[in-house]
N, C-alpha and C positions, 0 to 999 in steps of 0.2 A: 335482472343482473347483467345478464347478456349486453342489450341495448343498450344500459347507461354504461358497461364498460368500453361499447366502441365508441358512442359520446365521447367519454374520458378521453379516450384513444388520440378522436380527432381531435378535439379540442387543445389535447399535450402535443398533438404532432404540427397542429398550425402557430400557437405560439412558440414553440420550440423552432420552428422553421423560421417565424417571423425576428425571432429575436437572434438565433444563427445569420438570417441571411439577409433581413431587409428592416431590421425593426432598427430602433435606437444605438445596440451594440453592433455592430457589425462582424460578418463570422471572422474569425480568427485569419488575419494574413501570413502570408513570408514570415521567417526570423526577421525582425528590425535589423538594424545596423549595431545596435548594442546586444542584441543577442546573437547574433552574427561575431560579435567582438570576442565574448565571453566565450564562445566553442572553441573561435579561433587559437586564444590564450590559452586554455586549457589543454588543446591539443599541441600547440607548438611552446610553452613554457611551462611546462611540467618541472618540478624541482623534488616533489614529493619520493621519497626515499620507500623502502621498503627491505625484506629482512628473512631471516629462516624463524623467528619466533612465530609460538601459536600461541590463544586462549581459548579452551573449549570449556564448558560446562553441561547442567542440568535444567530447565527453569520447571519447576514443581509446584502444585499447588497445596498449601496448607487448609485443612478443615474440608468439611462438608461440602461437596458442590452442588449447587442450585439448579433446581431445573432449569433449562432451557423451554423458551418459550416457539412451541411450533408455529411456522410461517403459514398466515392465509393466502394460498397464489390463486385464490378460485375468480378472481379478478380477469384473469388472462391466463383463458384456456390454453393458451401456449406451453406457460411456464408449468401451469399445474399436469400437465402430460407430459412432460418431461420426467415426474418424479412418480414411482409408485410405493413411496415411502412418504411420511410426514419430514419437511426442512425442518430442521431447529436451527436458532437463530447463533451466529458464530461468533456472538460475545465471549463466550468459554467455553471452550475446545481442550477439551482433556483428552489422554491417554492413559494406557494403562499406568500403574504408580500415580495417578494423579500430573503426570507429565502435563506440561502446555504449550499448546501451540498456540500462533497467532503473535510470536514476542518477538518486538523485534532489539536485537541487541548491539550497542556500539561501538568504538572506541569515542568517548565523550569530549575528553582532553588528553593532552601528550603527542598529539602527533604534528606536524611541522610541516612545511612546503605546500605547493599545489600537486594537486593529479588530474589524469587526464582522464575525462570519461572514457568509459568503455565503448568501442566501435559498436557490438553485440547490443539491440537494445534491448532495453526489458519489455514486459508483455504483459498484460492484462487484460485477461478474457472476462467477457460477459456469459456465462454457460450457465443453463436450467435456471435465468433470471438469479443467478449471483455472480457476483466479484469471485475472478480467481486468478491469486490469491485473495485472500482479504485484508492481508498487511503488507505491500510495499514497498522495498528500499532500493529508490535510484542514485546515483550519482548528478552532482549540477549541468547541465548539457547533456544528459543520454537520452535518446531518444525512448520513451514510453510507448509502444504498439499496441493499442488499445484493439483487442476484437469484438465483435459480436456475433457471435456463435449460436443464438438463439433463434432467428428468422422474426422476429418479433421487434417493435420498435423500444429502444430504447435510450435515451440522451444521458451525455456524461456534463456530470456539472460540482467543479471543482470547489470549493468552500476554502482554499490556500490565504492566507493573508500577508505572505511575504511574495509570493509570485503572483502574478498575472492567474485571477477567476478567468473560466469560460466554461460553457453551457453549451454543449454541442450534438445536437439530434443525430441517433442512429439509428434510419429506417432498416426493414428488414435488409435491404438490400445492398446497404453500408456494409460490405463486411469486418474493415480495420481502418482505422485513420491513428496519426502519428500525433503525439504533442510532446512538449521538451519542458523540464524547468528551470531557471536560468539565477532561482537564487536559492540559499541555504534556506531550509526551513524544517520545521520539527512536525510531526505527522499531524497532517489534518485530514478532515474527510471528503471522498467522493462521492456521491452520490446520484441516481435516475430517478429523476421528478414525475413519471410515469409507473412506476414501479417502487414502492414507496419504503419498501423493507429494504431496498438492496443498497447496500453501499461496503466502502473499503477503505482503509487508510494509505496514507503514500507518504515517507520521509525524503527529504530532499538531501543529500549530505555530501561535504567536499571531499571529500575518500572514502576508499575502499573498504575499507576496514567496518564492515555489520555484516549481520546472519540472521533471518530470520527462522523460528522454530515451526519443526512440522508437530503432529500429534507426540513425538517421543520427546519432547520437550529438548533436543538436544542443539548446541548450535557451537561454530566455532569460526574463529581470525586468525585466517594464518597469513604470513606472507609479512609479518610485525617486523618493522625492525627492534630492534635490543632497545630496554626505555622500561619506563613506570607510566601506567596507562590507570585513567579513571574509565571503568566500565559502566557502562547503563542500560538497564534492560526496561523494555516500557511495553505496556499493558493497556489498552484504549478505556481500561475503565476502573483498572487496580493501581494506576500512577506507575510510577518507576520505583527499581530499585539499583544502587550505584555500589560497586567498590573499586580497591585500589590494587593493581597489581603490575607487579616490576618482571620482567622475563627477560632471560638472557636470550641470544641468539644461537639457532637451534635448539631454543629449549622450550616445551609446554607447559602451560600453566592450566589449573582446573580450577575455576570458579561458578561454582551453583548459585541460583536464584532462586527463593522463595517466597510464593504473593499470597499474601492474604485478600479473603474479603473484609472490605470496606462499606460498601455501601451493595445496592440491590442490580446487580448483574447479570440479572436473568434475561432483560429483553436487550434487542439490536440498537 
């Protein structure tokens, strides 16, 4: 097991190199001039409005929840020393009450203008060989800080079909590299072609306005201007659930979510 995993190892870390850095795609350059444009815009014509309204809610799950299926890392002695517990896989992530995490929630429709990404960017660590978070939600232009926290090789390789794919090797010695998204897009997956469990979702969206849930299922949007807003809460394997609600300014609205199973949600 040993031997064919460092096999594996080098075999992932030279095509993953070749195709990063000399092969057919070449690695990732500069912003373009049109992605260049689109930060610029963003930053210097903002129009997008914002507000004293909030909407908080619950996201819950209904019924029986199904095992989870525990992670094999005995692949790479790295990742499996990392944990002296069994991973289960972080399709469904409940809490006490059945609470869920991993949801990420929006405003869908009713909001108006551009906004301007957040200076701050967001962050996605690679730790004990998983995605953390496993779900998330940037703005179009913000800067993504991808770590690898593991000392172990690992490559991010995006599966997006409105933005720009890339596949980008992280030796151990990589410790963070940066990537941006430059178009609206609804969550697709990340995933390390070396490590074959781990992956995470990422939405791309033109405002502020989503939350994702930790294990108490809870999440909230403030900052709303006054309006009737379609909400969407999405799930990587129970679909979305949507309603409608109207909030005044300085007022809070509560709206709960509740998923059922659908189909078999046990593995990653």
């Amino acid at each position: 097991m040993k031997n064919s995993f460092l096999k594996f190892t080098l075999i992932s870390a030279l095509s993953i190199a070749f195709y990063s850095c000399g092969g057919e795609k070449k690695a990732e350059p500069e912003a373009t001039t049109s992605e260049a444009a689109v930060e610029t815009s963003q930053t210097n014509q903002s129009t997008g409005k914002t507000g004293t309204a909030s909407i908080t809610g619950v996201i819950t799950f209904d019924g029986k929840a199904p095992s989870m299926k525990p992670i094999d890392m005995n692949a790479d002695p790295v990742c499996k020393a990392q944990h002296s517990e069994p991973v289960l896989s972080e399709t469904l992530v409940l809490g006490d009450g059945n609470t869920m995490a991993n949801i990420l929630v929006k405003v869908k429709s009713g909001i108006s203008g551009t906004y301007s990404a957040p200076t701050e960017p967001a962050v996605l660590d690679q730790h004990g060989c998983k995605y953390i978070p496993h779900v998330l939600g940037v703005m179009v232009g913000q800067t993504v800080k991808v770590l690898n926290s593991d000392g172990t090789l690992h490559n991010i390789h995006s599966q997006s079909k409105e933005n720009k794919q890339f596949n980008v090797a992280m030796p151990a010695a990589r410790k963070e590299m940066d990537q941006k998204f430059d178009k609206v897009e609804s969550s697709f997956k990340i995933k390390c072609d070396v490590h074959p469990w781990m992956s995470c979702f990422v939405e791309v969206l033109p405002h502020p306005f989503f939350n994702v849930t930790a294990k108490d299922g809870k999440f909230t949007i403030s900052n709303l201007p006054a309006g009737t807003y379609e909400i969407e809460a999405w799930h990587e394997k129970l679909g979305t659930q949507t309603a409608t609600v109207t909030v005044g300014e300085g007022e809070t609205k509560s709206q709960d979510f509740t998923f059922k199973m659908t189909g078999d949600a046990s593995g990653s």
